[in-house]
N, C-alpha and C positions, 0 to 999 in steps of 0.2 A: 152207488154201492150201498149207501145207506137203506135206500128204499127195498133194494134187490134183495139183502138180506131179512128188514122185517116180511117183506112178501114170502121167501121161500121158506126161514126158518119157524114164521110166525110171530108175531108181537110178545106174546105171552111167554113164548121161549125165550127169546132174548132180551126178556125187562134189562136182566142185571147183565148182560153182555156188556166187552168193552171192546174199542176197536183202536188202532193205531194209524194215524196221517202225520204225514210229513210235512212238517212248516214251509219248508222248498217248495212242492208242488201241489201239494194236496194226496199224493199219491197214497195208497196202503196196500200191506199184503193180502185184503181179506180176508184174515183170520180173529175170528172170537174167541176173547178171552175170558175169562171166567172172572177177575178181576182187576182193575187199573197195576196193581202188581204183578200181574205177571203179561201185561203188556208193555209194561217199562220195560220188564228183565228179558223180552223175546225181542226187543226193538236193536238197533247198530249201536243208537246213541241217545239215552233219553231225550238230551235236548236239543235235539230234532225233530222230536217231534211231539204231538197232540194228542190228547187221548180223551175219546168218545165214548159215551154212553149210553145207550139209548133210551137208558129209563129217563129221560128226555125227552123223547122224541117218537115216540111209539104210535103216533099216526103219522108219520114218514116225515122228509124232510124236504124241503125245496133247494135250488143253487143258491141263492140269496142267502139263506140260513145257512146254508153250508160254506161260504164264502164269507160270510159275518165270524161264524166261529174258527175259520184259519185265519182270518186278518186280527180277530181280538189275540188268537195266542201268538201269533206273527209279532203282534206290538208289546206285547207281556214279556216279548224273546228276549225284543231288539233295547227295550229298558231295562235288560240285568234279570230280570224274574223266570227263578230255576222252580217252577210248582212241579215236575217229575222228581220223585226224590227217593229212589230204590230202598235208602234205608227207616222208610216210615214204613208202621204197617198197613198203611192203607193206599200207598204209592204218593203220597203228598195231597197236598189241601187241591182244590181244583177251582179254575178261575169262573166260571160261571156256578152262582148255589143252585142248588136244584129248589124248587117250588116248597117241599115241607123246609127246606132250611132256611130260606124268607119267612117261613109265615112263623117259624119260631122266635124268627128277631122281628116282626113287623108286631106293633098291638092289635090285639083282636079288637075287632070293627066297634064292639060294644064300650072301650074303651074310648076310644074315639069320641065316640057321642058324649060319653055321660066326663069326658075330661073338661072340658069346658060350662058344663052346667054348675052353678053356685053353690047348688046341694048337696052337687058329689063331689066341688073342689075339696073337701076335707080329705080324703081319700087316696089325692095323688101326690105326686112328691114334686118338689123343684121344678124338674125334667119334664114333668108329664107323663112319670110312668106310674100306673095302679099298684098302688101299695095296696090293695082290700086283699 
């Protein structure tokens, strides 16, 4: 369904698409929504189910991938974790970050390097985070 819909509607149309499965079967209505909001609010029960993004995934996705992401929120269910959450404004935190939200918490590569050099140990803190 994933694939079916980047093919027909086009990648670039549905960056910011979001789509609804069912932690049960994997099932969805096939219907895109404009935002993880208002795919909580069209769902039976938010927590039931999953909600996709394709700004993700936008060179399609394989079974594996898609069987990885119902078993990771399948296991998020089955421990207590409500991440659909109607009354956030963004429809709740979501269990996979997407790529710029790593790299905002990951140190930039440059940091890396020069944290362990003697010359620029002045520079970082305790942790190892760049204080410059």
């Amino acid at each position: 369904m994933i694939n079916g819909c980047i093919t027909f509607y086009g990648a670039w149309d549905i960056r910011n698409k979001w789509m609804a499965f069912a932690l049960e079967d994997g099932r969805s209505d096939g219907v895109l929504y404009d935002t993880k909001l208002d795919a909580i609010r069209h769902v039976s029960n938010e927590n039931y189910f999953c909600f996709f993004c394709f700004r993700g995934a936008l060179g399609g996705s394989n079974p594996k991938d898609c069987q990885l992401f119902l078993d990771i929120n399948r296991h998020a269910y089955n421990h207590g974790n409500r991440l659909a959450d109607p009354e956030h404004k963004t429809g709740g935190p979501d269990l996979i970050i997407s790529t710029s939200g790593y790299d905002t918490m990951a140190p930039a590569p440059v940091e890396l390097l020069l944290r362990d050099d003697p010359r620029w140990r002045k520079l970082f803190d305790e942790n190892g985070v760049f204080r410059g």
